[in-house]
C-alpha positions in Angstrom: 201.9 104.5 158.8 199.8 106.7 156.2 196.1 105.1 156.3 194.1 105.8 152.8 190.1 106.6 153.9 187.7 106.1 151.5 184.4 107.4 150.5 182.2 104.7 150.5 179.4 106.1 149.1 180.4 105.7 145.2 181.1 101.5 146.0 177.4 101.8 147.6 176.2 103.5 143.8 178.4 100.9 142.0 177.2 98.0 143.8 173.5 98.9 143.7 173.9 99.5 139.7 174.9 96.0 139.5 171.9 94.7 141.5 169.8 96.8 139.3 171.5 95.2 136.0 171.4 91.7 137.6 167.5 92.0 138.1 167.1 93.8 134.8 169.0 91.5 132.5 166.4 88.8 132.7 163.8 91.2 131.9 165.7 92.1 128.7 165.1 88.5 127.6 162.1 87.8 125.8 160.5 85.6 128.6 158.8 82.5 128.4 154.7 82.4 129.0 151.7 81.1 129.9 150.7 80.7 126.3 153.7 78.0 126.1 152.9 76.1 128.9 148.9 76.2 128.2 149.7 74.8 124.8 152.3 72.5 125.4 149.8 71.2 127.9 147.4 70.9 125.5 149.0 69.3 122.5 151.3 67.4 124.7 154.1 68.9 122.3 157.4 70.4 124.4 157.8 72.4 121.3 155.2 74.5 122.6 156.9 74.9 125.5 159.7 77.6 124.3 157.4 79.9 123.4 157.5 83.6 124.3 153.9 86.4 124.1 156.5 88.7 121.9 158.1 86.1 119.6 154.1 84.6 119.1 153.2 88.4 118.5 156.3 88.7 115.6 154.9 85.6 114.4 151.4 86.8 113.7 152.5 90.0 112.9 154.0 88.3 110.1 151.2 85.7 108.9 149.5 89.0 108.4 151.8 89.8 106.1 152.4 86.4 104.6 148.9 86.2 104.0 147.0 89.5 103.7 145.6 88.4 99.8 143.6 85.9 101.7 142.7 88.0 104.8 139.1 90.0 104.2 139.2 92.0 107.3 142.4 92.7 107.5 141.8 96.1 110.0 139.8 94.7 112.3 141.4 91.3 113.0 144.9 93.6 113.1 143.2 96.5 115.7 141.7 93.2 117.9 145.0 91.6 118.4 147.1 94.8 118.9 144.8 96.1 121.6 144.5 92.5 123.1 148.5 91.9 123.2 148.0 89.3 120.5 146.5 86.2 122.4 145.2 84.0 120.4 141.9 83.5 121.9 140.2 81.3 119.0 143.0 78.8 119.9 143.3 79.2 123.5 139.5 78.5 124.3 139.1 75.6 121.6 142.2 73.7 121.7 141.2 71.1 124.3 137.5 71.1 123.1 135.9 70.4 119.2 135.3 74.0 119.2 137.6 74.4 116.3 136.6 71.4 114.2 133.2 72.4 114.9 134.1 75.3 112.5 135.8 73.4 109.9 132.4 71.4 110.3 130.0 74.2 109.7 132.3 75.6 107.2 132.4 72.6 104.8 128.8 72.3 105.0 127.9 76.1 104.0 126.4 74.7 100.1 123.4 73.8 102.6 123.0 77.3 102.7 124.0 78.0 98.9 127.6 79.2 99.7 130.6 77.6 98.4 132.2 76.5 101.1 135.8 77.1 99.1 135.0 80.8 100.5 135.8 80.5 103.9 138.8 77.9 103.6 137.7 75.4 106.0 140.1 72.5 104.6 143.2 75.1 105.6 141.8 75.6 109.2 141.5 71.7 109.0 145.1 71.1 108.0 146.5 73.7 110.5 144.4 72.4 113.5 145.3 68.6 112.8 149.5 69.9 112.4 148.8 71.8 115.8 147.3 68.5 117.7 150.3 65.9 116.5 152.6 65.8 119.0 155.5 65.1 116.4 154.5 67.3 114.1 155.9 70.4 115.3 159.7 70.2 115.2 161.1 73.4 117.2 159.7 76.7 118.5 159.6 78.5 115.3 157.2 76.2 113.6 155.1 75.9 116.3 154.6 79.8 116.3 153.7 80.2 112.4 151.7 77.2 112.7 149.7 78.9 115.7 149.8 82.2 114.2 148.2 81.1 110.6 145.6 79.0 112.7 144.8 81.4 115.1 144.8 84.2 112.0 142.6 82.1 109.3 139.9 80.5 111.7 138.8 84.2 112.9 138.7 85.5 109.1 136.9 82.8 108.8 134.7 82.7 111.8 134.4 86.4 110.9 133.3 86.0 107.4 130.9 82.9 108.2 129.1 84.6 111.0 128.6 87.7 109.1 127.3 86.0 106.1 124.4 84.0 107.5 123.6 87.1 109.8 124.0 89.8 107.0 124.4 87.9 103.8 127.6 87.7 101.6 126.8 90.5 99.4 125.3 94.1 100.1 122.1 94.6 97.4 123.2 98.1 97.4 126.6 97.4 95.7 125.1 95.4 93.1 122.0 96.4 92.5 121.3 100.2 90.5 117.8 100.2 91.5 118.0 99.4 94.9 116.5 102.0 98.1 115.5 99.7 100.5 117.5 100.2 104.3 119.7 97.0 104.5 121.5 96.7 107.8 125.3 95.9 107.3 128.0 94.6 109.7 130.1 97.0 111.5 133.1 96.4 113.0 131.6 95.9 116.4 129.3 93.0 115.1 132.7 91.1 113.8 134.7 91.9 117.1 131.9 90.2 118.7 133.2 86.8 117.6 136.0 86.8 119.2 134.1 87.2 122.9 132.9 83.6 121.9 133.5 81.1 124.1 131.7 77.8 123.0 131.9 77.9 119.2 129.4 75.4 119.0 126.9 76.9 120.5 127.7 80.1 118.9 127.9 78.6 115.3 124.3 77.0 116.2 122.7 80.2 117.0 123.4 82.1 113.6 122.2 80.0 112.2 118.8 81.5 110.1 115.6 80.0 112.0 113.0 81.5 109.5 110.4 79.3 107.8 111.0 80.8 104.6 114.5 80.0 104.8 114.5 76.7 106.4 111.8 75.6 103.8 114.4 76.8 100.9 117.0 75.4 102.3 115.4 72.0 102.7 114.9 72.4 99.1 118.2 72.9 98.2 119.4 70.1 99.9 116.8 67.6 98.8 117.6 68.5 95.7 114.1 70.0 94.2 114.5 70.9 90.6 112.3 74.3 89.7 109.8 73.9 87.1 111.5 73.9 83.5 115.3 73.8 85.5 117.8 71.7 84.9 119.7 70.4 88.9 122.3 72.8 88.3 119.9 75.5 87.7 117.6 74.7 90.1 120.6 75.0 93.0 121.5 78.4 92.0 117.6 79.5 92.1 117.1 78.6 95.5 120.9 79.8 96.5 120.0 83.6 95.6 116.7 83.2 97.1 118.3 82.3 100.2 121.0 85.0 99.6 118.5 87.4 99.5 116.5 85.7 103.0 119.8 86.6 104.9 119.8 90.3 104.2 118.6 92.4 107.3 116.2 94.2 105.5 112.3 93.0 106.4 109.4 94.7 107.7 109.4 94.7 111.1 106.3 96.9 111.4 102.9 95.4 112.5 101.0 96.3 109.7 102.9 97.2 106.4 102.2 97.1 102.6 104.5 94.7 100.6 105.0 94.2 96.6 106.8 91.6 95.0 107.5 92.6 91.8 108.5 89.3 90.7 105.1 87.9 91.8 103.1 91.3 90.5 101.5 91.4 93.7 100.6 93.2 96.9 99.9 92.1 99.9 98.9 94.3 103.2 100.7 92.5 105.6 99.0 92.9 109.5 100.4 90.9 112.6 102.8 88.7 110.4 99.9 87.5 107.8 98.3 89.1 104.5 94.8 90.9 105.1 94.4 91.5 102.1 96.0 90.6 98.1 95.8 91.8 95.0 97.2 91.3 91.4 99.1 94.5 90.6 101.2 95.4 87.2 105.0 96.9 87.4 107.5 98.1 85.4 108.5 96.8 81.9 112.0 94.5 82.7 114.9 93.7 80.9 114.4 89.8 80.8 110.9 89.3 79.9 112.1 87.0 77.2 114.2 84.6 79.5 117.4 85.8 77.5 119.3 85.5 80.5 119.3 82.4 83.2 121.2 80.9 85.2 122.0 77.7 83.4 125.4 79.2 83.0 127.7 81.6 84.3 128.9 85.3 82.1 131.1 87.6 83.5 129.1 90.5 82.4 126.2 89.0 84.2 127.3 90.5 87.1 127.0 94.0 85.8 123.3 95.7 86.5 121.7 96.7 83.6 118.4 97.8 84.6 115.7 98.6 81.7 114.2 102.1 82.1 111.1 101.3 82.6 111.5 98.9 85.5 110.1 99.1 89.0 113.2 99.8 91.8 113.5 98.1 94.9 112.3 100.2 97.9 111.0 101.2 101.1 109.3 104.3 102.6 105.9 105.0 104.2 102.8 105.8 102.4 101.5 109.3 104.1 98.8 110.2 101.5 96.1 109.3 98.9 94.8 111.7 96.0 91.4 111.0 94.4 91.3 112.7 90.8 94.8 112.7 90.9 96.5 114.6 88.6 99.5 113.1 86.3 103.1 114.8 86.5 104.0 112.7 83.1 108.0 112.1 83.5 110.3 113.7 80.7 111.4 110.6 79.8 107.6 109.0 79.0 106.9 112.9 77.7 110.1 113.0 75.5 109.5 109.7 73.7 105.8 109.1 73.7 103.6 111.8 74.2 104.9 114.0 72.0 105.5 111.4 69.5 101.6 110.7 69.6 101.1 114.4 69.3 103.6 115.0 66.5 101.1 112.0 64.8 97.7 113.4 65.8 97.1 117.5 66.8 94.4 116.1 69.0 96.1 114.1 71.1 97.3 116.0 73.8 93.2 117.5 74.7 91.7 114.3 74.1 93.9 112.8 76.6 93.4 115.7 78.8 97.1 116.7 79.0 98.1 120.3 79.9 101.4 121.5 78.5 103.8 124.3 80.2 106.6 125.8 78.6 108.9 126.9 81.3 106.2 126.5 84.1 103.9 128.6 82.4 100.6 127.0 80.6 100.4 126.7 76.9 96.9 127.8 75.6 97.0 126.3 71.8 99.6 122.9 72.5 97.8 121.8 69.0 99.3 125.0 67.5 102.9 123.6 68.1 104.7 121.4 65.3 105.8 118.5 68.2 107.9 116.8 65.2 110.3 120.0 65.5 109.7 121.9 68.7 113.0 121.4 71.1 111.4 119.3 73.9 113.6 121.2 76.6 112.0 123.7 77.9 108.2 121.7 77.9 106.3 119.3 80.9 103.1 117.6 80.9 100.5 117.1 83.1 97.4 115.1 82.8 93.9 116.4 84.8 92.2 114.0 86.7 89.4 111.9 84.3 88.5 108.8 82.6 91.8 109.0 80.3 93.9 109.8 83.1 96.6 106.9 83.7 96.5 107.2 87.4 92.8 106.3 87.2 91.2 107.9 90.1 93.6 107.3 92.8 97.6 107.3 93.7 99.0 106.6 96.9 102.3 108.6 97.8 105.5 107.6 99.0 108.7 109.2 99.1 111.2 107.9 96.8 113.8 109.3 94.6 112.5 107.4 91.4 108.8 109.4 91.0 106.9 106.1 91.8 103.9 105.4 93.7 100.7 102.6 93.6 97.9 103.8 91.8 94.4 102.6 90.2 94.5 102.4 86.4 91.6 102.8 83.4 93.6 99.7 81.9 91.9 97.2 83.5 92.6 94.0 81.2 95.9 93.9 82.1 95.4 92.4 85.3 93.9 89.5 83.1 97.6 88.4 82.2 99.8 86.4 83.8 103.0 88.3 83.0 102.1 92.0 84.3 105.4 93.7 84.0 103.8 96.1 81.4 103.7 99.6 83.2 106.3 102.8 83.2 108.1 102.0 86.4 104.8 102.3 89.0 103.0 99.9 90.7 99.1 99.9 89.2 96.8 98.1 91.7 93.7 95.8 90.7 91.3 96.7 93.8 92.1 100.4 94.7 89.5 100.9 97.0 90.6 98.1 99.1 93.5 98.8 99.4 92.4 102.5 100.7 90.1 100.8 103.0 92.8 98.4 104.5 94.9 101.5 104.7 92.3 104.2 106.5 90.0 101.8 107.6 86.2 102.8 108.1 85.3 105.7 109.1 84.7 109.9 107.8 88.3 109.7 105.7 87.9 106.5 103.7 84.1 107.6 103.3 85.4 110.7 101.9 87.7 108.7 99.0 84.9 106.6 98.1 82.6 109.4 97.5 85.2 111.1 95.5 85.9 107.8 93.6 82.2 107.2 92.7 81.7 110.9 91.7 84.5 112.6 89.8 85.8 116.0 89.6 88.3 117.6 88.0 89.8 118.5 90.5 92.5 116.4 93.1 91.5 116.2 96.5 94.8 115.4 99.0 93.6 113.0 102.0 96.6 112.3 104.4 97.1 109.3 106.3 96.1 109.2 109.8 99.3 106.8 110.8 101.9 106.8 107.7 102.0 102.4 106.4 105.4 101.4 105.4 105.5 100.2 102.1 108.1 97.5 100.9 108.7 97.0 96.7 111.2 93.8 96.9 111.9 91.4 94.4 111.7 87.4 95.3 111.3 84.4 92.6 111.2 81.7 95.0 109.4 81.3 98.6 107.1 78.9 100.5 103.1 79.9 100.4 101.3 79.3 103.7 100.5 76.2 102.9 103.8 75.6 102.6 104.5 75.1 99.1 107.0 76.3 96.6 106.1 79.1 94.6 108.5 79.9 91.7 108.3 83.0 89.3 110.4 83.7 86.2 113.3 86.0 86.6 111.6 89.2 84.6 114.6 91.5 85.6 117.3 89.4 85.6 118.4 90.2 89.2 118.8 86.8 90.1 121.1 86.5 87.2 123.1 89.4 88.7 123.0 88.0 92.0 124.2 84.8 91.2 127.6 86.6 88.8 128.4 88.3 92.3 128.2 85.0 94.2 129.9 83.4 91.6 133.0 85.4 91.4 133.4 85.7 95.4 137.2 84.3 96.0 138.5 83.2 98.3 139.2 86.3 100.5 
C-alpha cells in the first residue's frame, strides 16, 4: 500500500482566506445605520429603515449638485459635512422636536425685520419637513434619502443665511457704498459653522435676535405700520427696512466716550457712557439728492449703483489725535482747480485778499497776481490759505486720519448753521460751537486753556495741540431713529444712500 502525506499547511492558508473573505464580504456591503433606525423611529416610516451613512452621503453629495444655484455657502456647508461624515445634524436633533418648524416660523416672519422672507426659502424647508413627517409619503429608500438630503441641505443654508443676517446684516456697506471707511465686522466661516453646534433651534433663533432700542423701536414701526412724514405705506416700509439694515451692521462705537456725526441729521454729538454730553448743529458735504430726485417710492435698477457727488462727506471712523488753532488751509486740487483759480482768473486780488499762498512745484510764488490763472497749466500749482479771519477753517480743525483729507473744523460762515438743510460744505464737517467741542474733548485744564487763548487772540501762525487720550470719531449716515424720548425722527435722504441700499436689498435672490 503506497500512502500519499500531505502538507497541511497550504489547506490551513486556504481555509483561513476563506474565513477572512467570509468576514470581509459583509463589510463590502454598504451597511445599514443608526441614521435609518433613528429616523425610521422618528417618522414612523420603514422607508427610513434601509438607509445606509454612504448611500445618505451620495445623496447629499448630489443635492449639492442638484441645487448649488440656490446654495449661498456652498464651501462651508460642503467642508462641514465632509469633515463630519455627512450626518445630518439639523435633522437629527429637530426631527422629534418643533425645532425645524420653528425655522420655517422665524423665516416666514423676517418682513418684521424688513427682509423678504422669499430670501431664505422657508415655504421649501416647510414642504420638505411636512414630506419627511408623513408616514406614507415616502415610498422607498431612494426618496427618503433626496428628501433628507434637500432638507437637511436647505434648512442650514438657510439657518446659515438667517443667523448671519440679523447678526451681520444682509449686505456689507463696503460693497455698496464708494465712500464708505468705517470697520464693519463680517462673518467668517467660523461664525456660520457655529450653527450647526445648535442644539435647541428655538432658543438659538430667539437669541439673534437684535435686542437694541433703536431697533426694536424701528421695528415696532415697521410692523405697526407708521407712515414717514410725506411717504406713501409702501414708502414708508422701505424707510424703516434700510434703517434697520443698517442697525444690524457690527459697526458702533463701543468706546466710552466718542464723537459721532450723522450726516443725515447735520449733527454731532459727543457721546460719553452711552448718552450725548454735548450737540451741536454742524454743516457737511454738498450731496447728490438734495432735490429729492431719487426715493424710494419705486424701484430702478441703476439705483443700486453708487454715485457719490464730489463734494460729499464719506462715511468713516478714526480717532481724533490733534487740534490746530490758526490753522492753516491745504486747499485740495480739486476745490483749487475749479474755484480758486477761477476767482483769480476773474479778480488779480483774490488770491492775497483771501490770504492764499501759491507754490509752484513746492516752492512759493512771490507775485501769484503776476500769473494770467485763465491760461496758466494748473498742474504743477497748490494752495494754501494762512490762518485769519478769511481762512475757511476759521480758527480751529480737529485731525483725524482718513484717506479723503477731511476733518471737523470752525468756520467764518456762520449763517449757515441758520438753515435747516446744511449739506452746503466741500466734503468736511464745519462745527457750530468749536470751543465746546475742544473743551468736551481736552477737558479743563493748562491744554484747553491754551486753545482758548489762541482762539481769542489770533496769530498767523498754527499752533499744533495733541490730544492727551486720542477720541474716536464716527461720520455715519442714518435717516430714521428713536430720540430719547423715544420718538421717531426722520430726515430726508440728501445722498441718496438709502436709495442705494434699498436697489441692493431689492435685487437679493433667492440664493
Amino acid at each position: 500500500m503506497i500512502t500519499k502525506i500531505y502538507n497541511k499547511k497550504p489547506l490551513l492558508l486556504i481555509a483561513s482566506i476563506i474565513l477572512i473573505c467570509i468576514a470581509i464580504i459583509p463589510g463590502c456591503k454598504k451597511s445599514q445605520s443608526d441614521l435609518g433606525k433613528k429616523l425610521a423611529e422618528a417618522t414612523g416610516n420603514k422607508a427610513f429603515k434601509q438607509m445606509t451613512d454612504e448611500g445618505y452621503a451620495e445623496a447629499f453629495n448630489k443635492a449639492m449638485a442638484d441645487n448649488k444655484a440656490i446654495i449661498s455657502y456652498p464651501k462651508v456647508i460642503s467642508s462641514y459635512y465632509k469633515q463630519n461624515n455627512y450626518e445630518p445634524v439639523l435633522v437629527l436633533n429637530n426631527i422629534k422636536g418643533d425645532g425645524l418648524q420653528s425655522l420655517t416660523t422665524y423665516l416666514g416672519n423676517a418682513a418684521q425685520h424688513g427682509i423678504n422672507p422669499q430670501i431664505f426659502r422657508g415655504d421649501s424647508i416647510k414642504i420638505l419637513l411636512a414630506h419627511i413627517k408623513d408616514k406614507k409619503a415616502i415610498k422607498n429608500v431612494d426618496e427618503a434619502y433626496s428628501t433628507l438630503a434637500k432638507l437637511e441641505l436647505l434648512a442650514a443654508n438657510s439657518l446659515i443665511r438667517y443667523s448671519m443676517a440679523l447678526q451681520y446684516g444682509l449686505i456689507s456697506p463696503q460693497k455698496i457704498y464708494q465712500r464708505y471707511y468705517t470697520k464693519t465686522q463680517r462673518p467668517d466661516s467660523a461664525a456660520m459653522r457655529s450653527v450647526f453646534a445648535v442644539k435647541e433651534l428655538k432658543t438659538y433663533l430667539d437669541s439673534i435676535q437684535p435686542a437694541n432700542p433703536q431697533y426694536k423701536a424701528l421695528q415696532k414701526a415697521l410692523t405697526d405700520k407708521v407712515q414717514a412724514p410725506g411717504m406713501s405705506p409702501e414708502e414708508s416700509e422701505r424707510y424703516f427696512a434700510v434703517n434697520l439694515e443698517r442697525l444690524r451692521w457690527k459697526n458702533k462705537p463701543d468706546a466710552k466716550k466718542y464723537v459721532i456725526v450723522n450726516i443725515a441729521d447735520y449733527r454731532l454729538d459727543v457721546m460719553e457712557d452711552g448718552k450725548s454730553a454735548l450737540n451741536m448743529k454742524v454743516c457737511v458735504g454738498e450731496g447728490r439728492n438734495m432735490d429729492k430726485e431719487k426715493s424710494l417710492v419705486e424701484y430702478n435698477e441703476s439705483d443700486k449703483t453708487d454715485q457719490p457727488f464730489s463734494r460729499e462727506t464719506p462715511q468713516l471712523s478714526s480717532e481724533i489725535y490733534t487740534v490746530q488753532v490758526n490753522p492753516v488751509w491745504n486747499i485740495p486740487k480739486s476745490i483749487a482747480t475749479k474755484e480758486i483759480t477761477v476767482e483769480a482768473a476773474n479778480d488779480p486780488y483774490y488770491l492775497d485778499n483771501k490770504g492764499i499762498d501759491v507754490y509752484h512745484n513746492g516752492k512759493k510764488v512771490d507775485d501769484p497776481e503776476s500769473i494770467d490763472w485763465s491760461k496758466a497749466s494748473k498742474g504743477g500749482y497748490t494752495f494754501k490759505q494762512r490762518p485769519g479771519d478769511e481762512n475757511a477753517l476759521g480758527q480751529i480743525k480737529f485731525l483725524f486720519k482718513n484717506g479723503s483729507s477731511v476733518y471737523l473744523h470752525d468756520t467764518p460762515a456762520k449763517n449757515a448753521f441758520n438753515q435747516n438743510m446744511r449739506a452746503v460744505s466741500h466734503g468736511c464737517v464745519r462745527v457750530e460751537e468749536p470751543k465746546k467741542l475742544a473743551e468736551a474733548l481736552f477737558g479743563e485744564g493748562e491744554k484747553y486753556d491754551k486753545i482758548v487763548d489762541k482762539m481769542d487772540n489770533p496769530s498767523d501762525e498754527p499752533t499744533n495741540i495733541a490730544l492727551p487720550n486720542k477720541v474716536p470719531v464716527y461720520l455715519t449716515y442714518v435717516t430714521c431713529w428713536a430720540d430719547s424720548s423715544g420718538k421717531l425722527q426722520f430726515r430726508p435722504d440728501v445722498y441718496g444712500l438709502d436709495v442705494v441700499l434699498y436697489g441692493h436689498m431689492k435685487k437679493l435672490i433667492t440664493v
